[in-house]
C-alpha positions as protocol buffer text, in pm:
chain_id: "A"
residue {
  index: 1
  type: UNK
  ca { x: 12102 y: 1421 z: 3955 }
}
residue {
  index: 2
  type: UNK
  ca { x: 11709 y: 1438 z: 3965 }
}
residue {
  index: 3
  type: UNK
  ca { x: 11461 y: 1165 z: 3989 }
}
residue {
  index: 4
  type: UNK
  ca { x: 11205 y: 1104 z: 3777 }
}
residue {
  index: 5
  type: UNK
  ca { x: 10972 y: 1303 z: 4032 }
}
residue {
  index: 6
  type: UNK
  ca { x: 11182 y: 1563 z: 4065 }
}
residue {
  index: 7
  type: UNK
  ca { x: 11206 y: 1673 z: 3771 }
}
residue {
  index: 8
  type: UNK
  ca { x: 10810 y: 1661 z: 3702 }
}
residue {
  index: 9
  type: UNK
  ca { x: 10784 y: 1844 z: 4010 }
}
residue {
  index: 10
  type: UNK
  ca { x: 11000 y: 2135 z: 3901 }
}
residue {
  index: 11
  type: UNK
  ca { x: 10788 y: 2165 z: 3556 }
}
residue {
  index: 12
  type: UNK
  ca { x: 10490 y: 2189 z: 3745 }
}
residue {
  index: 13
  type: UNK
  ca { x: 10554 y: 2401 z: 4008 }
}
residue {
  index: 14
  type: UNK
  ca { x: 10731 y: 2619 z: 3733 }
}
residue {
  index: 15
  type: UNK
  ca { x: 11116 y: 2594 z: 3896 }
}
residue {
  index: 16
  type: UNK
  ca { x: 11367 y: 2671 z: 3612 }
}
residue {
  index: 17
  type: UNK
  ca { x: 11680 y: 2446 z: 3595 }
}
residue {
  index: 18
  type: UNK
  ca { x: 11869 y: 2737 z: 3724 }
}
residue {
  index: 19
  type: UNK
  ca { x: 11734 y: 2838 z: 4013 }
}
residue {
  index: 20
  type: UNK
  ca { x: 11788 y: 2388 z: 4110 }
}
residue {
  index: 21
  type: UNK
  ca { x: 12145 y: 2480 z: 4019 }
}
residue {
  index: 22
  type: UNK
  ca { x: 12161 y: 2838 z: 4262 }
}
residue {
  index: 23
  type: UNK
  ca { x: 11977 y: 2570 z: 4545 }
}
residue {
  index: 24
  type: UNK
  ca { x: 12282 y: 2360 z: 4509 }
}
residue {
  index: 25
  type: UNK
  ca { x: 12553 y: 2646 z: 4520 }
}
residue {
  index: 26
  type: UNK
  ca { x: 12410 y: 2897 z: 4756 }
}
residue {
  index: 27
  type: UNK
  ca { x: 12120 y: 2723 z: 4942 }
}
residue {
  index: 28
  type: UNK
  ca { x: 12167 y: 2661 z: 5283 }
}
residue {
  index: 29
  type: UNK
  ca { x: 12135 y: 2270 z: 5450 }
}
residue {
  index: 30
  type: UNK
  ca { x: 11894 y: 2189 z: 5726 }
}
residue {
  index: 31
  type: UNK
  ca { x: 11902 y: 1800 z: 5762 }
}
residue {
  index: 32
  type: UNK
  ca { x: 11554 y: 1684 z: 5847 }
}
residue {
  index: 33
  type: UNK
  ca { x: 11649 y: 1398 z: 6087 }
}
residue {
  index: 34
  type: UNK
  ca { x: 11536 y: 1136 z: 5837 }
}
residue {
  index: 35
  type: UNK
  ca { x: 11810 y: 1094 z: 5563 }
}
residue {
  index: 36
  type: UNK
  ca { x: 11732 y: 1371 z: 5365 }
}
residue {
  index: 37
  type: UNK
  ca { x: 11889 y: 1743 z: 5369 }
}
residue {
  index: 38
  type: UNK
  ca { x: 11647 y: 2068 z: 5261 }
}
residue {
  index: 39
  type: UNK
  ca { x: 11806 y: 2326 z: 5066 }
}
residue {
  index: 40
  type: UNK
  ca { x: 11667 y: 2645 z: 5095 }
}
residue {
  index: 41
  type: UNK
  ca { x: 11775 y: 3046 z: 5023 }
}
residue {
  index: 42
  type: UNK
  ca { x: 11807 y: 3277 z: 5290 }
}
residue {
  index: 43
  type: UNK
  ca { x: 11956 y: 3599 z: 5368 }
}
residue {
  index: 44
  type: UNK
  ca { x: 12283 y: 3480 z: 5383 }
}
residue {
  index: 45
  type: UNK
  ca { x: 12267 y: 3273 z: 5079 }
}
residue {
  index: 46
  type: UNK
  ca { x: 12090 y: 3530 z: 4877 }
}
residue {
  index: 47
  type: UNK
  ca { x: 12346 y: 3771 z: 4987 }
}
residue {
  index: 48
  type: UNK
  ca { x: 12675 y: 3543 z: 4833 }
}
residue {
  index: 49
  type: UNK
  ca { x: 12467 y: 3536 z: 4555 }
}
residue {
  index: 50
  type: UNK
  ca { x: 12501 y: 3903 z: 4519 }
}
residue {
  index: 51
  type: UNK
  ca { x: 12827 y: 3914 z: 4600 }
}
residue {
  index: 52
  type: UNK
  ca { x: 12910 y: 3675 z: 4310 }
}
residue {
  index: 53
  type: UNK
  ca { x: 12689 y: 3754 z: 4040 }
}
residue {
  index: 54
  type: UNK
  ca { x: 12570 y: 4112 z: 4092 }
}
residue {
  index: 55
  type: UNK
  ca { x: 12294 y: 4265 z: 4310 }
}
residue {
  index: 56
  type: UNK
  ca { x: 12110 y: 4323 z: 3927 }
}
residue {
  index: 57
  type: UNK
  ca { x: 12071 y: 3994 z: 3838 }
}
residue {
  index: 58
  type: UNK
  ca { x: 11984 y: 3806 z: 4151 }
}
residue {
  index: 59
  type: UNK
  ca { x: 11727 y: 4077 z: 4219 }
}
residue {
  index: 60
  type: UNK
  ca { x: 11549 y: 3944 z: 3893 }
}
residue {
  index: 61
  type: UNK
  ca { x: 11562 y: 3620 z: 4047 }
}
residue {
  index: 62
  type: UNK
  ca { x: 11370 y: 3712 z: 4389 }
}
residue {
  index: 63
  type: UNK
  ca { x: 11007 y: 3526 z: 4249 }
}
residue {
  index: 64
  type: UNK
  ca { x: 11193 y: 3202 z: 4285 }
}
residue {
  index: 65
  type: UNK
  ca { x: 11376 y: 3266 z: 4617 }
}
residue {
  index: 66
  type: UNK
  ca { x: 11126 y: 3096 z: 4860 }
}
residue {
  index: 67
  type: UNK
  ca { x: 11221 y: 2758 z: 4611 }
}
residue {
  index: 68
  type: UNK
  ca { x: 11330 y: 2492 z: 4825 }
}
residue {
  index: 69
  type: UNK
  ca { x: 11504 y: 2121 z: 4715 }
}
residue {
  index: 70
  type: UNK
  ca { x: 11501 y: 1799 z: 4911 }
}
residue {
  index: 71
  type: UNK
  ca { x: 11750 y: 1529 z: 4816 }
}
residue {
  index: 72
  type: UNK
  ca { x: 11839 y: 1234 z: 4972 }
}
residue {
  index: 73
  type: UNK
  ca { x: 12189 y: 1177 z: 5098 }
}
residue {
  index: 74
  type: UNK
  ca { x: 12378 y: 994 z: 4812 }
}
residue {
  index: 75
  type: UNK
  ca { x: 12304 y: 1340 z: 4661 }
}
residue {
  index: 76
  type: UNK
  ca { x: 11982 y: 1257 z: 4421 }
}
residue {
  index: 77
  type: UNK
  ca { x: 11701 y: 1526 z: 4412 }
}
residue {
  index: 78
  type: UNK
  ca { x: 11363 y: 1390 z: 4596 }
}
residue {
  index: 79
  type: UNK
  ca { x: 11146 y: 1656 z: 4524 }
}
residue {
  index: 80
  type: UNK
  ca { x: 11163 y: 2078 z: 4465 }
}
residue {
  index: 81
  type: UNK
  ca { x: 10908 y: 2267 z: 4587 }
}
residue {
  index: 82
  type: UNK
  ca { x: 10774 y: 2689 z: 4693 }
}
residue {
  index: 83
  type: UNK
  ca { x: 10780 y: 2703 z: 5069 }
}
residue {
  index: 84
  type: UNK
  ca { x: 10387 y: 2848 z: 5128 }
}
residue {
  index: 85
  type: UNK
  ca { x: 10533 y: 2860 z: 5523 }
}
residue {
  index: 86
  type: UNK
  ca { x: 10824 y: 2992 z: 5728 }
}
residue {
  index: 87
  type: UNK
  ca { x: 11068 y: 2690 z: 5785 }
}
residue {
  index: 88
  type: UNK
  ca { x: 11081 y: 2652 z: 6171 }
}
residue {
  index: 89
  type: UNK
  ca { x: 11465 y: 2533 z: 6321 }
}
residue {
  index: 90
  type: UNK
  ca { x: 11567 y: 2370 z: 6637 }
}
């Protein structure tokens, strides 16, 4: 479920509705302390990814793999972004 912002925020920044699906299936969780959780691909995710769809087709995915989602914790999406920065982790 996507807010309003969301979703003009994906249009925008050019994030297909699939790769906001692959966030929610393979991207990992980093909760940011105030009531939201970041998805994000890494290695590890992008790696499952391969595993279940095929090294072919993910590979033609890798423009969209610095995409990150924020959503809030009853599960709506806040906002989807490109991470321009590495994501630093405590």
């Amino acid at each position: 479920m996507n807010t309003k912002h969301a979703e003009i925020r994906a249009q925008q920044r050019g994030i297909p509705p699939l790769v906001d699906q692959l966030l929610d299936l393979y991207g990992e969780e980093e909760h940011d302390g105030h009531g939201s959780v970041t998805l994000y691909l890494n290695k590890h995710s992008i790696r499952n990814m391969e595993r279940d769809l095929g090294r072919r087709p993910v590979s033609r995915l890798a423009e969209w793999f610095d995409a990150y989602k924020v959503k809030s914790t009853d599960g709506q999406t806040i906002t989807v972004g490109h991470r321009t920065r590495r994501l630093w982790r405590k």
